[in-house]
C-alpha positions in Angstrom: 62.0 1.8 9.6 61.6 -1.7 10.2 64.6 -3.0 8.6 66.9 -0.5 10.2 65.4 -1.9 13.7 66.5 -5.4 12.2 70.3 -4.0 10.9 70.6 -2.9 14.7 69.5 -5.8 16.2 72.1 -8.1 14.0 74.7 -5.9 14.6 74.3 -5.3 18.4 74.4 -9.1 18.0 78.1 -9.3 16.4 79.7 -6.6 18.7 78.6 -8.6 21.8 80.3 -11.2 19.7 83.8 -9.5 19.3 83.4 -7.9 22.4 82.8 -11.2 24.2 86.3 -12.4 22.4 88.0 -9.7 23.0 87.7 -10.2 26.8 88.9 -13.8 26.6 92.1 -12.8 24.9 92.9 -9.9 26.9 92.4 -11.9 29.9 94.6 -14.7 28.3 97.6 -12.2 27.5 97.1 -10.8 31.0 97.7 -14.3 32.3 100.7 -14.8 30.1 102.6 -11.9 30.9 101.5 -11.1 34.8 103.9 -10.6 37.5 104.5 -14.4 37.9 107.9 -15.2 36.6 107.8 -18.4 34.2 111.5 -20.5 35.2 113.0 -23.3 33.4 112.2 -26.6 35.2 115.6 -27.2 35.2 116.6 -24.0 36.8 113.6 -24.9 39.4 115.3 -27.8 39.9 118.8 -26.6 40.9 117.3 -23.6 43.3 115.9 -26.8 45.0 118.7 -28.1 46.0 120.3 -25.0 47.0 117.4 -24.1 49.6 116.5 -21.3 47.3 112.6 -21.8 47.3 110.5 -21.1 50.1 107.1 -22.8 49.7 105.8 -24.3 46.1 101.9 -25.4 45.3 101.6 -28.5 43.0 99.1 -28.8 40.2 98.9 -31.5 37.6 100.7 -29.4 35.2 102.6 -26.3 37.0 104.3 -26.1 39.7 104.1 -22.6 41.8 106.4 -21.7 44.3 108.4 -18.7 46.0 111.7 -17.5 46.1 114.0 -17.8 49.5 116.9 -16.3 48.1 118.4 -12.5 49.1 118.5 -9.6 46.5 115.9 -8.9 43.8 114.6 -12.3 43.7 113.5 -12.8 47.4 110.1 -12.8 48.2 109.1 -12.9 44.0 106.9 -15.6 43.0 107.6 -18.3 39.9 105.9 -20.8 38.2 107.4 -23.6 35.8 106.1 -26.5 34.3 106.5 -30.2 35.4 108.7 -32.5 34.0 108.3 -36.3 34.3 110.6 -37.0 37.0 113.0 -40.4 34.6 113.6 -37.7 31.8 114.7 -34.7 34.7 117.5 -36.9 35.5 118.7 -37.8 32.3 119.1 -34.3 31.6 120.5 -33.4 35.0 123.5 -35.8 34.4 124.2 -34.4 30.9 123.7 -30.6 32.2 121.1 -29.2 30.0 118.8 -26.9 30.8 114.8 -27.8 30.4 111.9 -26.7 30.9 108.4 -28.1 30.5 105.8 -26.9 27.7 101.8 -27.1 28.2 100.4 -26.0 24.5 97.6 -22.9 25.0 94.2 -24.5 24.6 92.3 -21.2 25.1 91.3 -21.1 21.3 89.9 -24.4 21.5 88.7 -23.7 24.7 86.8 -20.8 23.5 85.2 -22.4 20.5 84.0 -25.3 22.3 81.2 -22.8 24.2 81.1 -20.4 21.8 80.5 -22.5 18.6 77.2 -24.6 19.8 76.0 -21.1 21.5 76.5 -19.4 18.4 74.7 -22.2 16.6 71.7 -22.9 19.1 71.2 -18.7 18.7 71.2 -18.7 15.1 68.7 -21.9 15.2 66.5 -20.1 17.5 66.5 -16.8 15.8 65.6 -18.6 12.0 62.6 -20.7 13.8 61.2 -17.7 15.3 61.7 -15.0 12.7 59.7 -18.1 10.5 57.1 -18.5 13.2 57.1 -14.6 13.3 56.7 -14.5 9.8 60.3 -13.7 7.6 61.8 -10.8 8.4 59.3 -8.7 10.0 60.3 -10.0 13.1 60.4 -12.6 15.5 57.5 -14.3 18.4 58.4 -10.9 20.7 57.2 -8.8 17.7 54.3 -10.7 16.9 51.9 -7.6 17.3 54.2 -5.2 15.5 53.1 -3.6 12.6 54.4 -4.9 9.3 54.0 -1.7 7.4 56.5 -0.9 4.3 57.7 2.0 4.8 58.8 4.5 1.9 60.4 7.7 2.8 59.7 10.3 0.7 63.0 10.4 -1.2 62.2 6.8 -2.5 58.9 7.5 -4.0 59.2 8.6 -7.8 55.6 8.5 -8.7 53.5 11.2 -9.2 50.5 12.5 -11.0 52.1 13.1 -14.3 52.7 9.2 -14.2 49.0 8.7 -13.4 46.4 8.9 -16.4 42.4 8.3 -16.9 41.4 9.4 -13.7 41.5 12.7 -14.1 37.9 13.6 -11.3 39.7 11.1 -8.4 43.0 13.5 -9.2 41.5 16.3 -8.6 40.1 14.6 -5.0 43.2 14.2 -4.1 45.1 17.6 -4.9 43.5 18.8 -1.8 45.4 16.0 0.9 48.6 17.1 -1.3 47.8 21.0 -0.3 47.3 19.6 3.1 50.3 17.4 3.8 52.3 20.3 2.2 51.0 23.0 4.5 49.2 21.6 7.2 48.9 25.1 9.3 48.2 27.2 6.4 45.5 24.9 5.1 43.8 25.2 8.5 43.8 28.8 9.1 40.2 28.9 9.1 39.7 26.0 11.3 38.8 23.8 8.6 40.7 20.2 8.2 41.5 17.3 6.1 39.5 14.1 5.6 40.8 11.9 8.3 40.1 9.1 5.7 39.7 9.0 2.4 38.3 5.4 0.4 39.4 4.4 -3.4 36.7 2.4 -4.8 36.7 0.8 -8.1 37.1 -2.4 -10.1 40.7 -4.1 -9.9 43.0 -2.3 -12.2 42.2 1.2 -12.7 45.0 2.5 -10.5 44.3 2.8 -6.9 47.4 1.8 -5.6 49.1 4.2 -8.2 46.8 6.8 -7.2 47.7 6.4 -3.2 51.8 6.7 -3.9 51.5 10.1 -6.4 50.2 11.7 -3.5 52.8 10.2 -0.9 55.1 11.4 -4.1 53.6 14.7 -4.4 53.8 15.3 -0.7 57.0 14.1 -0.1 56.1 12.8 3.3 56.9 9.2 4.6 54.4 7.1 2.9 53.5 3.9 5.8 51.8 0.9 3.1 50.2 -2.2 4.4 47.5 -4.8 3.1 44.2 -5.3 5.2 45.3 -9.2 5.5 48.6 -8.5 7.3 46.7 -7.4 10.4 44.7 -10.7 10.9 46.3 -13.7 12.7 45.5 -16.7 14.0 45.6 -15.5 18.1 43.0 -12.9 18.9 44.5 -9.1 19.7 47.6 -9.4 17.4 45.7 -7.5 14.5 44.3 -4.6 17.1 48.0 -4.8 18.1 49.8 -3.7 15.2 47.1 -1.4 14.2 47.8 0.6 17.5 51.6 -0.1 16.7 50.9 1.5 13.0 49.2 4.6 14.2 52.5 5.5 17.1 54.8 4.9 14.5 53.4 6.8 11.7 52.5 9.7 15.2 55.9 9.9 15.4 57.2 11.2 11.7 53.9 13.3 11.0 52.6 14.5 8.1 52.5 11.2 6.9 50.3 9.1 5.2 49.0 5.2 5.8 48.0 3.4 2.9 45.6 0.3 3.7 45.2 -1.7 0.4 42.5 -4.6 0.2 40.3 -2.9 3.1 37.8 -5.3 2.5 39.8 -8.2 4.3 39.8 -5.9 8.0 36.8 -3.8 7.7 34.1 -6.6 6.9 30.6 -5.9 8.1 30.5 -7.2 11.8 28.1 -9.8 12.4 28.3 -10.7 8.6 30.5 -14.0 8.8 27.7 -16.6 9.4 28.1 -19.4 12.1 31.3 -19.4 14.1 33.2 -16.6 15.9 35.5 -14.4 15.0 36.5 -12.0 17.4 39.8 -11.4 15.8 38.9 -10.0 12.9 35.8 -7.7 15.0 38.7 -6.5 17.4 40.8 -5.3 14.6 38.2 -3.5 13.1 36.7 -2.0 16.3 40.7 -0.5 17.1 40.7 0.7 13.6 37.7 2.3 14.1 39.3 3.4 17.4 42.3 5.0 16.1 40.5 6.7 13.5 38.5 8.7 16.4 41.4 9.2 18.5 43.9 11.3 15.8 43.7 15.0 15.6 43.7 15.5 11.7 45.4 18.4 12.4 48.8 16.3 12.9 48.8 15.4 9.4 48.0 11.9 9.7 45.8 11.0 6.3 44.7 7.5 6.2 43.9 6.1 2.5 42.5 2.7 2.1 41.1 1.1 -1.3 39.1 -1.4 -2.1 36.8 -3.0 -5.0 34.1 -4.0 -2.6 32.4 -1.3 -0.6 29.0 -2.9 -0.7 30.5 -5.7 2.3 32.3 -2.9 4.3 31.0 -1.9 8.2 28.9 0.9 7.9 30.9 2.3 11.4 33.9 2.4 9.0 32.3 4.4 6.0 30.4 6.5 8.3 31.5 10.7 7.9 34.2 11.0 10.7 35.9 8.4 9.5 36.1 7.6 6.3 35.3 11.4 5.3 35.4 10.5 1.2 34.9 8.1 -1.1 36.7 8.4 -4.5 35.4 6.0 -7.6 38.6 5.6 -9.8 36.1 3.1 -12.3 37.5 2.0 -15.8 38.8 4.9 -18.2 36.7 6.4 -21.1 38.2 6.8 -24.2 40.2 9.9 -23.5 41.0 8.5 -20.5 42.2 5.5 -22.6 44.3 7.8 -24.8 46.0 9.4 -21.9 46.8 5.9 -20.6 48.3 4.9 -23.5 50.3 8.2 -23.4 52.1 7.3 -20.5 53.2 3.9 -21.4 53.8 4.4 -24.9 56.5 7.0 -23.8 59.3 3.6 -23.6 58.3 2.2 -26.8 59.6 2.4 -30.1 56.5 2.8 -32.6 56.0 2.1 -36.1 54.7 5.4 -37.7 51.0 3.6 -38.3 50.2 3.4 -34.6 47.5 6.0 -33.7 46.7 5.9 -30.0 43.3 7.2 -30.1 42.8 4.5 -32.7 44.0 1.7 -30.0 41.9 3.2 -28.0 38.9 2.9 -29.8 39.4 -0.7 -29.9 40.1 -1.4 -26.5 36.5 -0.3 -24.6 36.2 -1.2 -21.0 40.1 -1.8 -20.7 41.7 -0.4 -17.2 44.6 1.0 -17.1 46.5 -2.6 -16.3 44.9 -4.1 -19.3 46.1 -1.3 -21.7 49.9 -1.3 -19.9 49.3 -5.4 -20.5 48.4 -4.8 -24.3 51.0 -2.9 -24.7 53.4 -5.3 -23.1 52.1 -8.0 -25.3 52.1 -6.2 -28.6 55.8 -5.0 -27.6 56.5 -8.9 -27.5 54.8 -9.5 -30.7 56.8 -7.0 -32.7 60.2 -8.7 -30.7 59.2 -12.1 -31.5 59.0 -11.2 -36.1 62.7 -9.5 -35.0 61.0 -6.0 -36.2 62.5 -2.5 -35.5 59.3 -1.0 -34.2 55.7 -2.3 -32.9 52.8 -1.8 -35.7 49.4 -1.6 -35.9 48.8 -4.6 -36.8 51.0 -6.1 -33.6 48.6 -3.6 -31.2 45.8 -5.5 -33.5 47.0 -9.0 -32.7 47.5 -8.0 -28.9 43.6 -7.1 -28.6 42.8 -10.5 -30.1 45.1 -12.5 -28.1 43.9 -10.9 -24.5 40.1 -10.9 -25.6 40.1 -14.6 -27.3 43.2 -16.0 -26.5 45.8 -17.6 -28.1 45.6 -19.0 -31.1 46.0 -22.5 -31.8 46.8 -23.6 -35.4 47.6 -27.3 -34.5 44.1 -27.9 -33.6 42.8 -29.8 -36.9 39.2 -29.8 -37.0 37.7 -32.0 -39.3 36.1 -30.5 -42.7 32.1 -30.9 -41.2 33.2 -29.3 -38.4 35.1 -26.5 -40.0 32.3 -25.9 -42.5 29.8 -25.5 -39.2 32.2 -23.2 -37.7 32.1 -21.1 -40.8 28.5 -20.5 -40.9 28.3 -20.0 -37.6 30.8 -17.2 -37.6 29.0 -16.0 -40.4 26.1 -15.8 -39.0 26.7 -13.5 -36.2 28.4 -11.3 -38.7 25.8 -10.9 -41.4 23.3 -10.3 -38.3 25.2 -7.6 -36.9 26.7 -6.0 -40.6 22.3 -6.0 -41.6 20.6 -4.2 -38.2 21.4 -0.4 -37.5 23.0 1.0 -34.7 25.6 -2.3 -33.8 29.1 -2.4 -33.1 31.1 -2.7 -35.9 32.6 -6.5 -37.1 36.5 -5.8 -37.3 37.4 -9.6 -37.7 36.0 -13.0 -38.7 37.9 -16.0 -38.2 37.6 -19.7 -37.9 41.3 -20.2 -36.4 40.8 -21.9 -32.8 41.7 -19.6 -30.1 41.8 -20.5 -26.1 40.3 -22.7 -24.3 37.2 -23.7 -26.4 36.7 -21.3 -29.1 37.0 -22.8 -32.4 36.0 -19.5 -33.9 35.5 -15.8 -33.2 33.6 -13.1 -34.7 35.2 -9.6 -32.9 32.9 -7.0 -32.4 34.0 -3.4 -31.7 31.9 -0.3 -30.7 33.0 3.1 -31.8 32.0 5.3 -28.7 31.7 4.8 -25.3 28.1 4.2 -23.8 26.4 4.3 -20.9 22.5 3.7 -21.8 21.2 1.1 -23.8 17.6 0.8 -25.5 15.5 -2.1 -25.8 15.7 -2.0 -29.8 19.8 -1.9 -29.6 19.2 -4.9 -26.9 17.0 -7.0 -28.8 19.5 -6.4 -32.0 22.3 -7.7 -29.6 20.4 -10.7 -28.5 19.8 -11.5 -32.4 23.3 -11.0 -33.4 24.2 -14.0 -30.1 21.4 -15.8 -32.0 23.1 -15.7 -35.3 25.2 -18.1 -35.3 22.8 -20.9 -34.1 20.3 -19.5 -36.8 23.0 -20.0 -39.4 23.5 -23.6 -38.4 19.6 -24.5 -38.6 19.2 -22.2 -42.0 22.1 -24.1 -43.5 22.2 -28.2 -41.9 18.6 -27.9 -40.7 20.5 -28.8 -37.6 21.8 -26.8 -34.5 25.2 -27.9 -32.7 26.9 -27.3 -29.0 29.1 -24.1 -30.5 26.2 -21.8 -29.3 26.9 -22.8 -25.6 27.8 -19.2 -24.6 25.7 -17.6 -27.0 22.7 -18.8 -25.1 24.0 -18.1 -22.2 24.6 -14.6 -22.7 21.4 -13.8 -24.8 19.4 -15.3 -21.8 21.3 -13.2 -19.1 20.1 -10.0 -21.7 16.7 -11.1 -21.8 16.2 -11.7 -18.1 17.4 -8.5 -17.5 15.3 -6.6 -19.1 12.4 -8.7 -17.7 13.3 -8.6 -14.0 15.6 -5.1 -13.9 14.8 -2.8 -16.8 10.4 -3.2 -16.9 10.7 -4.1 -20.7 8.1 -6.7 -20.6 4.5 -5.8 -21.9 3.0 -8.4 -19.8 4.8 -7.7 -16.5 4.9 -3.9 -16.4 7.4 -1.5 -15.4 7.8 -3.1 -12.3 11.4 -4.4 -11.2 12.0 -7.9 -9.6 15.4 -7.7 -9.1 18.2 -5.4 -7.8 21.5 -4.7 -9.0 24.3 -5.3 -7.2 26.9 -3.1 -6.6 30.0 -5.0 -7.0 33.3 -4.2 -9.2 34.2 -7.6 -9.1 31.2 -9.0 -11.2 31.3 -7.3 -14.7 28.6 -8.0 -17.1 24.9 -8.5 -16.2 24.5 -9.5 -12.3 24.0 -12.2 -10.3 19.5 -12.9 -9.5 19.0 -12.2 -5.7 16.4 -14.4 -3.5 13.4 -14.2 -5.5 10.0 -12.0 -3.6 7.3 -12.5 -6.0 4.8 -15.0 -6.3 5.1 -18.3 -8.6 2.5 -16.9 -11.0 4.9 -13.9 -11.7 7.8 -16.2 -12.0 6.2 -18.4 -14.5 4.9 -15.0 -16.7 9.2 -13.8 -16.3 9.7 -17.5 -17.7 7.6 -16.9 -20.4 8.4 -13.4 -21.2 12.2 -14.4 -21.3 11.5 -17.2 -24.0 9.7 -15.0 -26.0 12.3 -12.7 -25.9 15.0 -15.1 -27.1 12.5 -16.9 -29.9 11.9 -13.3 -31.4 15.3 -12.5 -31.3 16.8 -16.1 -33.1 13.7 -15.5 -35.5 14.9 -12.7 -36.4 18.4 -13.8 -36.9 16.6 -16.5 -39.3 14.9 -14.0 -41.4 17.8 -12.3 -41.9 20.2 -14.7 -43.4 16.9 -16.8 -45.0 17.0 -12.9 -47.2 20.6 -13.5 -48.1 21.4 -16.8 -48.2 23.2 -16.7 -51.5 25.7 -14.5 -50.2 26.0 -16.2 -46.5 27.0 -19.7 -48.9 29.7 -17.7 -51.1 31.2 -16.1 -47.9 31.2 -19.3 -46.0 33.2 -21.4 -48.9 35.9 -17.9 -49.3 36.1 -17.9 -45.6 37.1 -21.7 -45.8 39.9 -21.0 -47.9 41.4 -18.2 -46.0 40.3 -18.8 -42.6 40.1 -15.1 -41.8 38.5 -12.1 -43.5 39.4 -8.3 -42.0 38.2 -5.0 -42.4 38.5 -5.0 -46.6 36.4 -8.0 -46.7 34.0 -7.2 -44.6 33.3 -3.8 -46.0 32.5 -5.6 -49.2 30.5 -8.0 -47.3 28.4 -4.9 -45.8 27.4 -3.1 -48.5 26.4 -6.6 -50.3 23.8 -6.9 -47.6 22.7 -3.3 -47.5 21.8 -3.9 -51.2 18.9 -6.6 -50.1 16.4 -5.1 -47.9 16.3 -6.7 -43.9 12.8 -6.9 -42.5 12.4 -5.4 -39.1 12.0 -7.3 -36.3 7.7 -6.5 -35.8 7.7 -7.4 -39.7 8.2 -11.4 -39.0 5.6 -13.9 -39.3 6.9 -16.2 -36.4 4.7 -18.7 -37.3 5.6 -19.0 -41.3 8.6 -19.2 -40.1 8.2 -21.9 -37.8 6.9 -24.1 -40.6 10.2 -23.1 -42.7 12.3 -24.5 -39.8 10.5 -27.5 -39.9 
């Protein structure tokens, strides 16, 4: 809608243009040819002396006069041009008939104006549509909405092209019905959610989700992000929401799409020191606009967002924003059906099993699997083969989870010797306690930004709870390869950096969250947060216990992380035969896969591994020193 107000404006433009033109040439022509006859100046001449002109008026260049004589000419006007006065007698004496010529400047005459007006207006219609922002219109349209506009014969997506989110589809089947049949859906006096709010982490499909039902609908479909509404001068945001809402009252059913919410509907009173009423007004004529539409008119507003938790509460409140939808990250069905729909362009080698892929790929959205498959499409291009492969999908995973890899990097032989047992040692953790992910890959090939090795782990089901055995056996397994380093070179290095880190972020959570300390309790000190945007363990809040407590969560988290890299000792102390022949074969191939690692498993089984109560911490102390 808004660019066909801009084709009309540009060409109103040009037919004032031609129009303008065509008035200066008809009124030349009409000059030319009126009912003034044009004589020689000769011929003016020689009526002169006969007493055959009546009256004449003298201009620089023409001279126009009237006729004396009897018969058709009397009473008619003329006009001839002047002729310098020496040359007019020449001619006189050798009788030839002349006449002056003034060449027709009205071309140049027309330029001359309308050339720099043309040029000032096209000057002042670029440095206002850029003040105005591009092409959604200039400083007089500053508080129109910039909404794109889709009509419905232009959307192409619909729920067949959406996968994994198979509960927020079946949300949203119901504003289809609606839009569809907006009288017969009400018959009972019931009515659509006036709003409806897509939550989730970035990724999963939100957007997606919003055009399949503006597809399925087949109503105009009005899309705009949160941040286009805020300016600079207070009102133009509660301006263009008012001008979003007439315009989409106008084609109804339709639907408005408000992506990034976050960025208009902030909390009010939430920005700190400062004012910002621009922001408060846009969200209070939201809020407005929301109250004032009869959801019987088949306006549907859908807005998404991946962080509720900052949002007003006068914006979430029932009335307004009737529904909240949770698209989170796919399962592995979900996963499967993912990979359904992208697969459908690709040519695949006869190995590829989707549900295998998708096994590999937990906590993927549905961008990162259309990514993966992107990259392993590439991969398959770049060898010049015929289809994409497992092991292409394979490489894919490796390269978005640890980067690219980076062969070049020479490290020297210490260092790749260290790197090797420290691999090694996560691995021959994880292979010896029950109930880990499995180890799909070791490798001692730098990848990214600052691995110099990488030990993939990948689990075989989707889960949800966590217990504080499988916890401290994850801890251990981060611990492994800084126990490999002190079993082997009595010595510990910097390459267990992020280990640490993320062991301690597990410990502290189950201190302070999940009451798995015997010392403090089942008392929780800290909260969750509930943010998409922050995956992994969360972020401590303000701390509201006393110093005592914090020193006991101290200790406790220690303990925690001693017990864990003790055990991680113990374990490869047992088979340290077999960690020193794996280290010096890993050396020599700088990888081992699946095969190898099967072997390497049921090696270990063969030796028994002490549980984690069956450790004498102290003995074991001594052996470290």
């Amino acid at each position: 809608m808004e660019n066909s107000i801009d084709k009309k404006t540009q060409i109103n433009f040009w037919y004032v243009i031609i129009a303008l033109v065509g008035i200066l040439f008809v009124q030349s022509q009409y000059e030319k040819y009126s009912k003034v006859e044009p004589i020689p100046y000769s011929r003016f001449q020689a009526l002169l002396e006969q007493g055959a002109i009546v009256e004449i008026a003298v201009t620089h260049d023409y001279i126009y006069g009237k006729f004396r004589g009897a018969g058709s000419d009397e009473g008619k006007d003329f006009v001839t041009t002047r002729v310098e006065p020496e040359l007019a007698d020449k001619l006189d004496r050798h009788n030839v008939t002349y006449t002056g010529v003034i060449p027709s400047t009205w071309f140049h005459d027309l330029l001359s104006w309308i050339l720099p007006t043309a040029i000032f207006i096209a000057i002042w219609m670029y440095a206002i549509r850029r003040m105005g922002g591009g092409m959604s219109g200039g400083l007089m349209s500053i508080g129109k909405s910039r909404a794109k506009v889709f009509v419905e014969k232009e959307i192409k997506v619909t729920f067949a092209d959406v996968a994994g989110v198979d509960e927020a589809k079946d949300e949203l089947i119901e504003i289809v019905n609606f839009l569809k049949d907006t009288e017969g859906y009400s018959r009972l006096g019931g009515r659509s959610p006036k709003g409806i709010l897509l939550i989730g982490p970035p990724g999963t499909g939100k957007t997606l989700l919003a055009r399949a039902v503006a597809g399925e609908a087949g109503v105009p479909f009005f899309s705009i992000s949160g941040s286009e509404f805020v300016e600079m001068f207070v009102g133009v945001g509660a301006a263009r929401v008012r001008d979003l809402f007439e315009q989409v009252r106008q084609v109804a059913p339709a639907i408005i799409f408000i992506d990034e919410l976050d960025s208009l509907g902030r909390a009010r009173g939430a920005y700190g020191i400062g004012g910002h009423d621009e922001k408060e007004q846009t969200l209070n004529q939201l809020l407005a606009e929301l109250d004032g539409f009869d959801p019987k008119s088949g306006v549907v507003l859908l807005a998404a967002t991946n962080r509720p938790e900052i949002l007003d509460p006068a914006l979430l409140r029932a009335g307004r924003f009737d529904r909240q939808v949770l698209v989170d990250r796919p399962d592995k069905i979900g996963r499967e059906q993912i990979l359904a729909v992208h697969l459908k362009k690709v040519k695949l080698d006869l190995d590829v099993n989707p549900e295998q892929v998708a096994a590999l790929t937990p906590g993927f959205t549905g961008a990162d699997l259309a990514n993966l498959i992107n990259e392993a499409t590439l991969l398959a291009t770049r060898r010049r083969a015929t289809s994409v492969t497992m092991d292409d999908f394979n490489n894919a995973i490796e390269r978005i989870i640890a980067g690219l890899e980076k062969r070049n990097r020479l490290l020297n032989p210490k260092e790749r010797r260290v790197v090797a047992f420290h691999e090694l040692g996560h691995a021959m953790v994880a292979l010896s306690l029950p109930g880990t992910d499995e180890v799909h890959k070791i490798s001692i090939i730098p990848r990214g930004v600052s691995a110099l090795g990488y030990t993939i782990q990948r689990p075989t089901e989707d889960r949800f709870l966590m217990t504080r055995t499988e916890l401290e056996h994850k801890m251990a397994i981060l611990m492994g390869g800084r126990a490999a380093e002190r079993v082997v070179f009595d010595e510990i290095s910097t390459g267990a950096a992020d280990d640490l880190a993320r062991a301690t972020d597990i410990a502290r959570a189950m201190v302070l969250r999940y009451g798995m300390s015997e010392s403090l309790g089942n008392v929780t000190y800290d909260r969750e947060r509930a943010t998409f945007l922050e995956p992994g363990m969360p972020i401590s809040q303000s701390r509201d216990y006393s110093e005592q407590t914090a020193r006991e969560v101290d200790v406790s988290v220690r303990k925690l992380i001693d017990q864990a890299f003790e055990h991680a000792i113990a374990i490869l102390q047992m088979n340290r035969e077999l960690l020193d022949r794996t280290a010096d074969e890993l050396l020599k191939t700088e990888t081992l896969n699946q095969p190898q690692i099967a072997i390497l498993k049921r090696a270990i089984l063969n030796e028994s591994t002490p549980p984690i109560e069956s450790i004498d911490l102290n003995s074991l102390r001594l052996l470290q020193k």
